[in-house]
py3Dmol code that shows the C-alpha trace and the ligand (Angstrom):
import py3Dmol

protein = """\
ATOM      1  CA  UNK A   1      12.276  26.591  25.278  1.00  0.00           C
ATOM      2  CA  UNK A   2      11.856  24.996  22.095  1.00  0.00           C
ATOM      3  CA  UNK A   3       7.844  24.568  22.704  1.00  0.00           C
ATOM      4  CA  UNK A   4       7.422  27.976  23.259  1.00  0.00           C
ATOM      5  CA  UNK A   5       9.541  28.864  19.870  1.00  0.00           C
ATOM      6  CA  UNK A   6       7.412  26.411  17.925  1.00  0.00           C
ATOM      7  CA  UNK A   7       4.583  28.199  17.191  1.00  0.00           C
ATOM      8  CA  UNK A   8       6.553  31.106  15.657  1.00  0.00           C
ATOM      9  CA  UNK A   9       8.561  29.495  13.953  1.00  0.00           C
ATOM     10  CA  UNK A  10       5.735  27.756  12.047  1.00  0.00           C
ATOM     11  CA  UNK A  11       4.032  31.367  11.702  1.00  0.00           C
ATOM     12  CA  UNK A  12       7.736  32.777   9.810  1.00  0.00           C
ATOM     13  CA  UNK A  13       8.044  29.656   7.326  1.00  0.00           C
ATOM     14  CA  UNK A  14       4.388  30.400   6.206  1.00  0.00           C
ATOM     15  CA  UNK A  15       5.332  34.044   5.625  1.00  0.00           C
ATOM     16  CA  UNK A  16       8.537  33.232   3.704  1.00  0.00           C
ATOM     17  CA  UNK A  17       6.402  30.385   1.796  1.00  0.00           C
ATOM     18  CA  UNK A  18       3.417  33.268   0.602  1.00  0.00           C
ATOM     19  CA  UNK A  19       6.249  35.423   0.292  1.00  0.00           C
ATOM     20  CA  UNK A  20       8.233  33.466  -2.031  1.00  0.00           C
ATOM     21  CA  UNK A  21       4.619  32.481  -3.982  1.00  0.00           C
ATOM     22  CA  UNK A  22       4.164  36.046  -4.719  1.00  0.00           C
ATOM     23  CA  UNK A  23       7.671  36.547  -5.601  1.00  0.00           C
ATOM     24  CA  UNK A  24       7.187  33.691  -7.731  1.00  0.00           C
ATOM     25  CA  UNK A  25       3.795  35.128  -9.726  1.00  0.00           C
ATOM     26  CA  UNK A  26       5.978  38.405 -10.168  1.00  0.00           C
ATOM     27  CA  UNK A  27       8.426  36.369 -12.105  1.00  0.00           C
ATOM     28  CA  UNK A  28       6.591  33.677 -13.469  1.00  0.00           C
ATOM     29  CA  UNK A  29       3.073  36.469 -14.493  1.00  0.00           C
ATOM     30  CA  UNK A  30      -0.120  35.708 -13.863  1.00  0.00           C
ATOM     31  CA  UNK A  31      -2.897  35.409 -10.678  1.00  0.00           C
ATOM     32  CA  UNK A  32      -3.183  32.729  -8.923  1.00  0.00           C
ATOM     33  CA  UNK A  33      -5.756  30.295  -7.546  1.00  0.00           C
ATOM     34  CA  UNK A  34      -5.966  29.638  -4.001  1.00  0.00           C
ATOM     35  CA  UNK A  35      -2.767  28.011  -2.353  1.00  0.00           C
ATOM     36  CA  UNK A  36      -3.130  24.518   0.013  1.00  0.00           C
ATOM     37  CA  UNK A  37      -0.893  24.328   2.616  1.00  0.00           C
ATOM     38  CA  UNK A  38       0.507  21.450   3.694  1.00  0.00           C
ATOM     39  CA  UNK A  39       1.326  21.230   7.595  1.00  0.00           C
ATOM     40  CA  UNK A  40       3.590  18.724   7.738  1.00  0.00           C
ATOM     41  CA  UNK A  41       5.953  20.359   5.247  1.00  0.00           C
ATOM     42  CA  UNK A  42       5.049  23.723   4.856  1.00  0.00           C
ATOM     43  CA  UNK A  43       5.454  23.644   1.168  1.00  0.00           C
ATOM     44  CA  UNK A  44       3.035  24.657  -1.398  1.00  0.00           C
ATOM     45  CA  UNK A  45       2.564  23.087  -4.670  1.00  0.00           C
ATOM     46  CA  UNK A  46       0.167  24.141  -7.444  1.00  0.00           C
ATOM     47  CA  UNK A  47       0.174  24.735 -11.071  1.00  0.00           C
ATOM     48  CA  UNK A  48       1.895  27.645 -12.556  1.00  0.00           C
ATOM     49  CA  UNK A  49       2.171  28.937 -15.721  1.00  0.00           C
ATOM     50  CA  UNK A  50       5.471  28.573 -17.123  1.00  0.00           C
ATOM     51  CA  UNK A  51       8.150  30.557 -16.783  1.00  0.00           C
ATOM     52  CA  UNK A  52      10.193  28.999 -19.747  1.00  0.00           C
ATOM     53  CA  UNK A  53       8.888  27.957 -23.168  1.00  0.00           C
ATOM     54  CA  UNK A  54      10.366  26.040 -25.397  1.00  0.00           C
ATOM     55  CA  UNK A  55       8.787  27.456 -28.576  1.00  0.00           C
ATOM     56  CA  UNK A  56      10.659  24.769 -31.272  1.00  0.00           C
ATOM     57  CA  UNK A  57      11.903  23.996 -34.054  1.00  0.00           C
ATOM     58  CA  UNK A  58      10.097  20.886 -35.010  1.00  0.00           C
ATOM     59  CA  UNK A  59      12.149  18.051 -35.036  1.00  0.00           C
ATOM     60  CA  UNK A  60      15.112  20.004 -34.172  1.00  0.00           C
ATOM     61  CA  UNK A  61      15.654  17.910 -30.775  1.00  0.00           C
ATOM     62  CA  UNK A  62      12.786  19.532 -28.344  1.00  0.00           C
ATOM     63  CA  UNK A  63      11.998  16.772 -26.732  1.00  0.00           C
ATOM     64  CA  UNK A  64      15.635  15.769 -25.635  1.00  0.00           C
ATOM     65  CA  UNK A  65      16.123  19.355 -24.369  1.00  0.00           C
ATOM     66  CA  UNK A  66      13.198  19.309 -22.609  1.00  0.00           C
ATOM     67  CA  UNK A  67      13.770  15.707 -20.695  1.00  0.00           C
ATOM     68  CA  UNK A  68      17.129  16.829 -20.281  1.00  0.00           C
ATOM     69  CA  UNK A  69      16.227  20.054 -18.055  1.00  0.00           C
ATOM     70  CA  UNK A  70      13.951  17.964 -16.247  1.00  0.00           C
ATOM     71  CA  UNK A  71      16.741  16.175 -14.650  1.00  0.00           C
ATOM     72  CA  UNK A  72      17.218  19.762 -13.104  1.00  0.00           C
ATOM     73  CA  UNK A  73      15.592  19.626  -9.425  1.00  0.00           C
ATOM     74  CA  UNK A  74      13.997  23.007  -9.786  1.00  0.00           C
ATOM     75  CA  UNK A  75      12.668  22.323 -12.750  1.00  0.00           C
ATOM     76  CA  UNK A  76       9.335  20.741 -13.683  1.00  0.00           C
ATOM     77  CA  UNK A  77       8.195  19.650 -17.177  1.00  0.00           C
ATOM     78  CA  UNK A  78       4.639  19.578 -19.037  1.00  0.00           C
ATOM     79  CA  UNK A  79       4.770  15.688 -19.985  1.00  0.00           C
ATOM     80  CA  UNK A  80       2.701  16.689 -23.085  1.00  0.00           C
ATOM     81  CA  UNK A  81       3.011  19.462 -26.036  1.00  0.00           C
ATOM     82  CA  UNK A  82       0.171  21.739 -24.874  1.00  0.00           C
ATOM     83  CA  UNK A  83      -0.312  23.655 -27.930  1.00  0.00           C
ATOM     84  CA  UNK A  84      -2.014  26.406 -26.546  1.00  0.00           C
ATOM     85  CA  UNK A  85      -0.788  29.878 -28.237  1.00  0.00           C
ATOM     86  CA  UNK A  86      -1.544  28.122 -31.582  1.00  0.00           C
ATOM     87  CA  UNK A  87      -4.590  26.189 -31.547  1.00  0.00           C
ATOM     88  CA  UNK A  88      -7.633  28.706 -31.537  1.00  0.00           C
ATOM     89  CA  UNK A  89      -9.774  25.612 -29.316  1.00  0.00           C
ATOM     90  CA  UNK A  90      -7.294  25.979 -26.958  1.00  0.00           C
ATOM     91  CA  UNK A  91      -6.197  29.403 -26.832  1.00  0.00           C
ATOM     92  CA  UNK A  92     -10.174  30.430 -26.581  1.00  0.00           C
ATOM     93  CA  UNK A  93     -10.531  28.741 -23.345  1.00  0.00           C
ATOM     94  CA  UNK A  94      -7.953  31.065 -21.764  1.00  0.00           C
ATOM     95  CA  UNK A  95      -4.854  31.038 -19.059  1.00  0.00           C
ATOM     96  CA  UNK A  96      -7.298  29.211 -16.326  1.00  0.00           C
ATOM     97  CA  UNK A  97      -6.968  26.145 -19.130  1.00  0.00           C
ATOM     98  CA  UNK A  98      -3.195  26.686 -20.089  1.00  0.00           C
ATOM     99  CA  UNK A  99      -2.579  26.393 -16.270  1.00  0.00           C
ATOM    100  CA  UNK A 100      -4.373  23.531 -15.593  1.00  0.00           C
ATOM    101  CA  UNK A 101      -2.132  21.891 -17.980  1.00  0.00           C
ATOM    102  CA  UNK A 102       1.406  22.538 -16.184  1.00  0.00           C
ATOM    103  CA  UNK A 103       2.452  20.230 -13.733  1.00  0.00           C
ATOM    104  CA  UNK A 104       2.006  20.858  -9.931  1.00  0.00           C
ATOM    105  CA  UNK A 105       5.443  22.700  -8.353  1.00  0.00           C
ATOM    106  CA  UNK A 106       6.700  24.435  -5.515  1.00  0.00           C
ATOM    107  CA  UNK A 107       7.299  27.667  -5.689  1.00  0.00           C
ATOM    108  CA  UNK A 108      10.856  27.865  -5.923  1.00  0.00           C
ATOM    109  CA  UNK A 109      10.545  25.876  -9.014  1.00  0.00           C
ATOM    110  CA  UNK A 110      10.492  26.814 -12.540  1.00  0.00           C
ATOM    111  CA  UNK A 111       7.832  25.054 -14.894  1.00  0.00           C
ATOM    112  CA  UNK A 112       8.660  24.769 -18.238  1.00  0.00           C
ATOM    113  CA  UNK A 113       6.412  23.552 -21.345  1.00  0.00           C
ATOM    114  CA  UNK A 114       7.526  22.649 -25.007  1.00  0.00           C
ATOM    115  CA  UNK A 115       5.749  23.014 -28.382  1.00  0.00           C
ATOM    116  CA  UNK A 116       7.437  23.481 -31.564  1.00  0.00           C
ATOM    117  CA  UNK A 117       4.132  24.141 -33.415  1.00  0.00           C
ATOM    118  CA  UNK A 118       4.625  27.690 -31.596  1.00  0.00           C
ATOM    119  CA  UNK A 119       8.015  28.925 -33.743  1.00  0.00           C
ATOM    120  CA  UNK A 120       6.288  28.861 -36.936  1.00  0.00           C
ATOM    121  CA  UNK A 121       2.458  30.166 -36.142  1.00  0.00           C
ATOM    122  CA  UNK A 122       2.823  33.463 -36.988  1.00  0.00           C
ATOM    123  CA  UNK A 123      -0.019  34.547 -33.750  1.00  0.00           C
ATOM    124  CA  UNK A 124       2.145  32.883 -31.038  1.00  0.00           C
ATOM    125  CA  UNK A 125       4.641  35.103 -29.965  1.00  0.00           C
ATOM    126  CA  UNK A 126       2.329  38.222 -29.134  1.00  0.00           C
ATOM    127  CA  UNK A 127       0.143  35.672 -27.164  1.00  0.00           C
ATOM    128  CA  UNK A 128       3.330  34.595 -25.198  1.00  0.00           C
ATOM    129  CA  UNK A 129       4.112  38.159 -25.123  1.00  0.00           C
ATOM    130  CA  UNK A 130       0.885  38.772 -23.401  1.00  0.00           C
ATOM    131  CA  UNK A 131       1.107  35.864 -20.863  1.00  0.00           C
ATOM    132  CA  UNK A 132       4.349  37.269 -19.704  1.00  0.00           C
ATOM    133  CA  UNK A 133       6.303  39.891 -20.890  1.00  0.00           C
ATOM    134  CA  UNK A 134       9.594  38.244 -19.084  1.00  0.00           C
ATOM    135  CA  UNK A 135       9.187  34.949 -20.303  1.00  0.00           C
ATOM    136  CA  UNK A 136      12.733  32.716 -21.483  1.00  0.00           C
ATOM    137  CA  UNK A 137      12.411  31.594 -24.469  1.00  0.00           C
ATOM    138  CA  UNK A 138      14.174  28.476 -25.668  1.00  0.00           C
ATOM    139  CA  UNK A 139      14.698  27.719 -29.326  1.00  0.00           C
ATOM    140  CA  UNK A 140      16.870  24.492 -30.564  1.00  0.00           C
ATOM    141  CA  UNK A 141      17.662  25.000 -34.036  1.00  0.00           C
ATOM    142  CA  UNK A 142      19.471  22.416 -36.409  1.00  0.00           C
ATOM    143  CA  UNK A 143      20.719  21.937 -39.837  1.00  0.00           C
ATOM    144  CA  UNK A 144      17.774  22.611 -41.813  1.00  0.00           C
ATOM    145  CA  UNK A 145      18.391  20.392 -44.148  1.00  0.00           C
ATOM    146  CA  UNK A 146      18.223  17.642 -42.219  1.00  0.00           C
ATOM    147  CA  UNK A 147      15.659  19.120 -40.302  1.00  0.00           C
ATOM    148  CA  UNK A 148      13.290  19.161 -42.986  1.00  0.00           C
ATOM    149  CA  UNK A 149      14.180  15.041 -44.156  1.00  0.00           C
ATOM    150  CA  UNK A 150      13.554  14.413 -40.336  1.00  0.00           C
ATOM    151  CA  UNK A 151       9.920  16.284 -40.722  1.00  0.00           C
ATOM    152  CA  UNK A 152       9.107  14.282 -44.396  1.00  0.00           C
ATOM    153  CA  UNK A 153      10.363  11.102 -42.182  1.00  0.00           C
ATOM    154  CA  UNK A 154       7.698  11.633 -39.236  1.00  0.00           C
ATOM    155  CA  UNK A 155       5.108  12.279 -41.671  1.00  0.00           C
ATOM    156  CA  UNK A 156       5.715   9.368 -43.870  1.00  0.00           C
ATOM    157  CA  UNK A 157       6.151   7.232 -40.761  1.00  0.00           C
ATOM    158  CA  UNK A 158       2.531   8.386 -39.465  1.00  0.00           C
ATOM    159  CA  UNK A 159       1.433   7.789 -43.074  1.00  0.00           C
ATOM    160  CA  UNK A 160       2.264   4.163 -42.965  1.00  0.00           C
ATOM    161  CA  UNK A 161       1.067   3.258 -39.490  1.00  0.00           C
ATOM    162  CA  UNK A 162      -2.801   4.421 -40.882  1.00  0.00           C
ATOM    163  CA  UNK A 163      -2.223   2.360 -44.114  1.00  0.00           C
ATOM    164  CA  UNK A 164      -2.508   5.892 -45.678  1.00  0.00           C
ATOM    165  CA  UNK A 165      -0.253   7.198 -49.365  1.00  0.00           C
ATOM    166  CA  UNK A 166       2.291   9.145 -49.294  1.00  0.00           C
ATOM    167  CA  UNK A 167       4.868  10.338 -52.040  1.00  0.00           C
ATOM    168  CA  UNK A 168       8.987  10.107 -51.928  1.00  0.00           C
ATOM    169  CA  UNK A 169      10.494  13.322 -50.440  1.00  0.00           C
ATOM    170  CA  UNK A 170      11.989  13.870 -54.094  1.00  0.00           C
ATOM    171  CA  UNK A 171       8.355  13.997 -55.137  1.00  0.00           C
ATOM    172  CA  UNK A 172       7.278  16.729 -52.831  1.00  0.00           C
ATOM    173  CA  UNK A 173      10.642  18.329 -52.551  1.00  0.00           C
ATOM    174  CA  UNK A 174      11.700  18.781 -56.440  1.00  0.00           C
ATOM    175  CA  UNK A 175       9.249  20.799 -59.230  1.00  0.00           C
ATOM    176  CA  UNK A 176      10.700  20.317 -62.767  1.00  0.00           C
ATOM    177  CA  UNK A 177      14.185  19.566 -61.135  1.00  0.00           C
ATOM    178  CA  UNK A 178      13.993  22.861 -58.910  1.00  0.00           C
ATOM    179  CA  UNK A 179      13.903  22.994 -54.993  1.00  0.00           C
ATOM    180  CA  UNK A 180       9.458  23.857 -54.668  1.00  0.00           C
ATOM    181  CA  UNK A 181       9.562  26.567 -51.971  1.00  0.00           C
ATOM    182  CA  UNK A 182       5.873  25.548 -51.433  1.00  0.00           C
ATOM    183  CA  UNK A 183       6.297  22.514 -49.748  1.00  0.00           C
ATOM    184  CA  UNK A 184       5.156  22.493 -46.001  1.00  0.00           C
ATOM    185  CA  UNK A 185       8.473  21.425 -44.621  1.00  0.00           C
ATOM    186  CA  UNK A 186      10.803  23.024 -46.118  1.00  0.00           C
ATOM    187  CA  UNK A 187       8.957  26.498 -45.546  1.00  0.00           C
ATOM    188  CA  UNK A 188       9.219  25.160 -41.708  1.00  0.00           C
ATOM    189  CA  UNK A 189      13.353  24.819 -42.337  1.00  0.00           C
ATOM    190  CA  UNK A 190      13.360  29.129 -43.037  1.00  0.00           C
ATOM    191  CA  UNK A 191      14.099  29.924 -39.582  1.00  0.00           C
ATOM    192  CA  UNK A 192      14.865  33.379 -40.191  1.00  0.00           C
ATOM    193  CA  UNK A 193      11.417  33.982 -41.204  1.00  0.00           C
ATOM    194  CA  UNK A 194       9.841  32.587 -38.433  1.00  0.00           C
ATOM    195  CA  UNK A 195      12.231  34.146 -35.652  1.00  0.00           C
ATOM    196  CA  UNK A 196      11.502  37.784 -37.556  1.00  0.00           C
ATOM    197  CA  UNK A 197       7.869  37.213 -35.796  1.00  0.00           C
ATOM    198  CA  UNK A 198       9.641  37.007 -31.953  1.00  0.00           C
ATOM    199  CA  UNK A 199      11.568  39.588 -32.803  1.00  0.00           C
ATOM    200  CA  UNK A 200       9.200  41.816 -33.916  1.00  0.00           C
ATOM    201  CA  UNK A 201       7.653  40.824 -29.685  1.00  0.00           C
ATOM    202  CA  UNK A 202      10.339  39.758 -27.970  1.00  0.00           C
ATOM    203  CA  UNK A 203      14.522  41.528 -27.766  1.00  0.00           C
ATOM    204  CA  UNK A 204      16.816  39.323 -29.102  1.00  0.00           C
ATOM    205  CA  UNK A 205      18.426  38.624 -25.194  1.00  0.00           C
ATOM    206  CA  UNK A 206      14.730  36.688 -24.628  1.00  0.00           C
ATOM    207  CA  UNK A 207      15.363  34.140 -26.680  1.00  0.00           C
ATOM    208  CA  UNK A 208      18.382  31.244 -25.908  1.00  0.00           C
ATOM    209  CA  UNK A 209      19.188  29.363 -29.245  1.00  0.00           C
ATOM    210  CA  UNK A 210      20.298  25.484 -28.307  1.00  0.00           C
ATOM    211  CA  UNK A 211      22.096  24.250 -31.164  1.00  0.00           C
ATOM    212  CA  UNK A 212      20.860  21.069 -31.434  1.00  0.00           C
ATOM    213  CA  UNK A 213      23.114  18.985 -33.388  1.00  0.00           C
ATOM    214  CA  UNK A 214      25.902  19.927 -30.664  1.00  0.00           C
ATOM    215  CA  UNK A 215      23.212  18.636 -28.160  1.00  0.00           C
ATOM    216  CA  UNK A 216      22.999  15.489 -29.943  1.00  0.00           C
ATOM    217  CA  UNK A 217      26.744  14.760 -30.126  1.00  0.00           C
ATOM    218  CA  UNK A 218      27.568  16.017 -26.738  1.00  0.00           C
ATOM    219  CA  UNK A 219      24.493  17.500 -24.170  1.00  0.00           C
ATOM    220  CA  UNK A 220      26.544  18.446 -21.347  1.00  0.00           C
ATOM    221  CA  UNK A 221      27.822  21.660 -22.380  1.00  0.00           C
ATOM    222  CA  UNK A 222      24.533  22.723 -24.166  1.00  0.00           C
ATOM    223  CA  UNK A 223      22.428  22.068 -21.296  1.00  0.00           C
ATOM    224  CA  UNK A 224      25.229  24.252 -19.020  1.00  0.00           C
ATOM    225  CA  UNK A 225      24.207  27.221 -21.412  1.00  0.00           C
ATOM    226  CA  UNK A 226      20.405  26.769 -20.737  1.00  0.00           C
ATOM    227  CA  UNK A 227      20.888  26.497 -17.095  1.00  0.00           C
ATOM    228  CA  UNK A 228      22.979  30.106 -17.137  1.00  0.00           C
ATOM    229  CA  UNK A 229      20.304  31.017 -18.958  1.00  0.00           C
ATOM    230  CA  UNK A 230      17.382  30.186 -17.061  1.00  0.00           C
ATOM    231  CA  UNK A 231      18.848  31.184 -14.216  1.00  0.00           C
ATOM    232  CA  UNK A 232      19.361  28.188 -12.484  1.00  0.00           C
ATOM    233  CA  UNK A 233      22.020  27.034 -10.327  1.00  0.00           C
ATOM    234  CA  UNK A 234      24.326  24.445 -11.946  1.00  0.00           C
ATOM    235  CA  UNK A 235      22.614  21.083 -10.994  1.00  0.00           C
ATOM    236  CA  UNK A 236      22.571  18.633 -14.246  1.00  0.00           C
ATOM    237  CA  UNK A 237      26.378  16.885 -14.378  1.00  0.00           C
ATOM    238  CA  UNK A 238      27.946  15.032 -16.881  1.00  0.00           C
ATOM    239  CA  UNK A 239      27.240  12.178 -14.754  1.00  0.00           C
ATOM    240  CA  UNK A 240      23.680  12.490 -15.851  1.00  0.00           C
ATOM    241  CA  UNK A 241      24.479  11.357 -19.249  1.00  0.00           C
ATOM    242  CA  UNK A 242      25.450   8.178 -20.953  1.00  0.00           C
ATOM    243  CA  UNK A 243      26.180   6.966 -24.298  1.00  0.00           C
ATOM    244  CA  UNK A 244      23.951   4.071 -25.492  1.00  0.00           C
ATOM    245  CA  UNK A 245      25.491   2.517 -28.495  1.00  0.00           C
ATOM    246  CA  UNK A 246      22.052   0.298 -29.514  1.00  0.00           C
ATOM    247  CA  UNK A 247      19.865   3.795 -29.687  1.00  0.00           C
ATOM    248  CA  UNK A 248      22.755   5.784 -30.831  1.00  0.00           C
ATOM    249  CA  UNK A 249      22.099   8.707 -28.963  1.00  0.00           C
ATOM    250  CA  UNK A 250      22.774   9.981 -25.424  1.00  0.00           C
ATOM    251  CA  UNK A 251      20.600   8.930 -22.175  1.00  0.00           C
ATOM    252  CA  UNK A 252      19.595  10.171 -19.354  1.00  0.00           C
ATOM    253  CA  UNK A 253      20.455   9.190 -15.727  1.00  0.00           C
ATOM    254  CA  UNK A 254      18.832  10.260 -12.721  1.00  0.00           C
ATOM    255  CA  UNK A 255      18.734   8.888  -9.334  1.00  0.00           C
ATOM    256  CA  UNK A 256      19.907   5.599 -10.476  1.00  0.00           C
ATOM    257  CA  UNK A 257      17.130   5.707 -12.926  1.00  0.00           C
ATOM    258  CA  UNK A 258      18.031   4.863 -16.954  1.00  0.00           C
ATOM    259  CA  UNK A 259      15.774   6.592 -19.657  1.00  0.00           C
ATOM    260  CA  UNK A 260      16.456   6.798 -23.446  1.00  0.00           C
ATOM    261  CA  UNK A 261      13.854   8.772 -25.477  1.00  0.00           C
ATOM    262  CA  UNK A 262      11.578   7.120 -27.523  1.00  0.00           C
ATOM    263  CA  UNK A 263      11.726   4.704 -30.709  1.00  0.00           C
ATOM    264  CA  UNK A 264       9.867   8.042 -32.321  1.00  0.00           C
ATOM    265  CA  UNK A 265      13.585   9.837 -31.924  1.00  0.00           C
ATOM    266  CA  UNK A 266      16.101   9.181 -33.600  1.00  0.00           C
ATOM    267  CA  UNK A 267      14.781   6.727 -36.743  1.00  0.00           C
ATOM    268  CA  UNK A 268      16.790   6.269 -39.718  1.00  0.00           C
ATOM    269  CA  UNK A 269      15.944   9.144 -42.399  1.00  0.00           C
ATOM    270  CA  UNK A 270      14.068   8.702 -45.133  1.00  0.00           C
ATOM    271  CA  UNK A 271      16.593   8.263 -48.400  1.00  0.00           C
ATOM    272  CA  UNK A 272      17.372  11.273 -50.668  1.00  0.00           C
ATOM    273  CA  UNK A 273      19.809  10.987 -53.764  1.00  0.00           C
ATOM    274  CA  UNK A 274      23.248  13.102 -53.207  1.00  0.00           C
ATOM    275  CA  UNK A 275      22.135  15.494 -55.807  1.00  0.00           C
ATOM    276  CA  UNK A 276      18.991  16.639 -54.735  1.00  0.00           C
ATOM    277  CA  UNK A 277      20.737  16.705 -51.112  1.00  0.00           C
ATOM    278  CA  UNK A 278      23.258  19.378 -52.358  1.00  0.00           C
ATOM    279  CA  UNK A 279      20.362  21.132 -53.965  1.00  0.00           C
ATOM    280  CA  UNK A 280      18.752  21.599 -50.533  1.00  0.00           C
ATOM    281  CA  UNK A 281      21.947  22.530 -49.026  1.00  0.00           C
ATOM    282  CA  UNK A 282      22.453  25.094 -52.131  1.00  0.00           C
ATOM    283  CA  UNK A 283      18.733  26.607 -51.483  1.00  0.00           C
ATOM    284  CA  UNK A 284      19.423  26.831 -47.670  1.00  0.00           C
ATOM    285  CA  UNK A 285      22.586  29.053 -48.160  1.00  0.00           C
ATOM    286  CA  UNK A 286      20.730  32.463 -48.233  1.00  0.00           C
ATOM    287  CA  UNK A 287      18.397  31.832 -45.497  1.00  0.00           C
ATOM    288  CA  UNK A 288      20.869  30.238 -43.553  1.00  0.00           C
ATOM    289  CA  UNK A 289      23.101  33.298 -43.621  1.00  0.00           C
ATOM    290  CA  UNK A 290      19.791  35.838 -42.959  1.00  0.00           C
ATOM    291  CA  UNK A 291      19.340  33.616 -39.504  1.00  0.00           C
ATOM    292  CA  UNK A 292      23.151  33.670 -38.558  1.00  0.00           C
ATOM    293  CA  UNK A 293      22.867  37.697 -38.475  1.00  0.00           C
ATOM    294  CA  UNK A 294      19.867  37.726 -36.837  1.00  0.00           C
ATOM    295  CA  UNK A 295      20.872  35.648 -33.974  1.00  0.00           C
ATOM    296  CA  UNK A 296      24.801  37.076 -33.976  1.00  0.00           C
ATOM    297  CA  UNK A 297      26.329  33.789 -34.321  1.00  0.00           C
ATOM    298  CA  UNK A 298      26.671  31.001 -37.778  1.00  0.00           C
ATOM    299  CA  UNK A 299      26.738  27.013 -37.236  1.00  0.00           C
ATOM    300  CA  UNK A 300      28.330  24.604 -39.362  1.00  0.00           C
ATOM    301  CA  UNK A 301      25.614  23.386 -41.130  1.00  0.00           C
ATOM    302  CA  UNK A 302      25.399  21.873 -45.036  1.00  0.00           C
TER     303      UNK A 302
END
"""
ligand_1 = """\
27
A3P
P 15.684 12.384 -35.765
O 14.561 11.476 -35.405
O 15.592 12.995 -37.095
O 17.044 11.775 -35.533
P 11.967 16.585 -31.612
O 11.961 16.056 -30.212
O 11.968 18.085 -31.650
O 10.911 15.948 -32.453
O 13.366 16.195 -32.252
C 13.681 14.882 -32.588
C 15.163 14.811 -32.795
O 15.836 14.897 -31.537
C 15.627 13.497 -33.367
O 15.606 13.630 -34.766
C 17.044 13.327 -32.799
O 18.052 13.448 -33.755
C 17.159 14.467 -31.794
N 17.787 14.121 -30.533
C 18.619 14.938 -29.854
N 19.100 14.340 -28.775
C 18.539 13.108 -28.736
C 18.662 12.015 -27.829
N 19.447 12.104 -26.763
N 17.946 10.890 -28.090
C 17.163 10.819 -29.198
N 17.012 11.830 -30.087
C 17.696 12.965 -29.867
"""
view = py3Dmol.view(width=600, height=400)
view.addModel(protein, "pdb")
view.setStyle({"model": 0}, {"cartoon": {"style": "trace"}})
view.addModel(ligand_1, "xyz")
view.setStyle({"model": 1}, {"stick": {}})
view.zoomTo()
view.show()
């Protein structure tokens, strides 16, 4: 009885796999190469292009949210910032390229890639747009202010590793004792300007904001919200989270596996007097407020 049942059974999971590969495309955008079968396991993996993007902010913890929705079983991760909507080289080879870039998933799974050069390049979000219309967005914003000492920190960090120069943040921050609202990093800090661009693409329901110092004291309940979000069903716990006192920050635990991000996250900021500290936090007040409307809610930053 069962012998005879075999073969159609085999022919209906191959329909529901195609079926759920096209149902997949429809959600996820995008044609797709041919599909390999396995027989064993009837399952199909291949590259997609993502349905999620984590689109920044620099430094604002993209990285952590991005590991940490990888412990997610339907999720799969690009290991690498792709950096593909802003870097013409890239973009100019096309979505065959940006494809062959995501890792290899079934199709029940939901690929996600990160790059926080994206918020702030002014050409991104029509290219996303174009890509797929339905896309989720993720953004993880934090204080700005710290933000922008965690940006002059990387910088100056990559400066001394090559032996290069590089000036104290005061230097580059301050021009005849006034905030400079030329300086690279703190134009990346003016979130409201940036986010005006998505919105001008994308409605406002597109785009899930992670608040990322709350995700640094406590993950759990932000990474709840992105699941809900993204659709998922509830599979990261608190269990998948620990508290390592040496790195200071939250780890991740999976399968009996142990994995703290790298020395690269989380290093000890760069020093800035108290003065020119509240200075920042002065300059940051109007822009701060602009962002709060834009995204309906305020956070408690300096
Ligand atoms: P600092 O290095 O200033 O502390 P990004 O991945 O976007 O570059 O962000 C880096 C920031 O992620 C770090 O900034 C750190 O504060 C934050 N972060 C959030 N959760 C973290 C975690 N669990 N482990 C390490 N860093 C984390």
């Amino acid at each position: 009885m069962l012998r005879t049942l075999l073969p159609a059974l085999s022919a209906l999971l191959l329909l529901q796999t195609q079926l759920s590969v096209c149902l997949r495309e429809l959600r996820g955008g995008g044609p797709s190469p041919p599909v390999v079968y396995s027989a064993s396991s009837y399952s199909a993996t291949r590259q997609r292009l993502p349905g999620a993007v984590i689109i920044g902010v620099r430094k604002g913890g993209t990285r952590a949210l991005l590991e940490m929705l990888n412990l997610h079983p339907d999720v799969e991760v690009a290991k690498t910032e792709v950096h593909y909507f802003n870097v013409e080289e890239h973009y100019r080879q096309g979505l065959a390229w940006y494809r062959s870039q995501m890792p290899f998933t079934l199709p029940s799974q939901l690929t996600v890639e990160k790059t926080p050069g994206y918020f702030a390049a002014p050409q991104v979000p029509a290219r996303v747009r174009a890509m797929n219309p339905a896309v989720r967005l993720l953004l993880i914003v934090r204080d700005p202010a710290e933000r922008l000492i965690s940006d002059y920190t990387q910088v100056l960090h990559n400066r001394l590793t090559r032996h290069k120069p590089y000036q104290p943040l005061e230097e580059l921050l301050l021009h005849k004792g006034y905030i400079d609202p030329g300086y690279k990093a703190l134009q990346r800090s003016l979130y409201h300007q940036h986010l005006a661009h998505w919105l001008e693409v994308f409605p406002r329901e597109q785009i899930h904001i992670v608040d990322g110092d709350a995700l640094i004291r406590d993950p759990f309940p932000e990474l709840r919200k992105a699941e809900k979000f993204l659709q998922l069903p509830p599979r990261i716990s608190l269990d998948n989270f620990y508290y390592n006192t040496t790195k200071g920050f939250y780890c991740l635990l999976s399968a009996g596996h142990d994995k703290c991000l790298d020395e690269s996250k989380g290093r000890p900021h760069a020093p800035l007097s108290a003065q020119t500290f509240r200075k920042l936090c002065h300059y940051f007040k109007k822009p701060n407020k602009m962002f709060f409307d834009m995204v309906g809610r305020s956070f408690s930053w300096c």
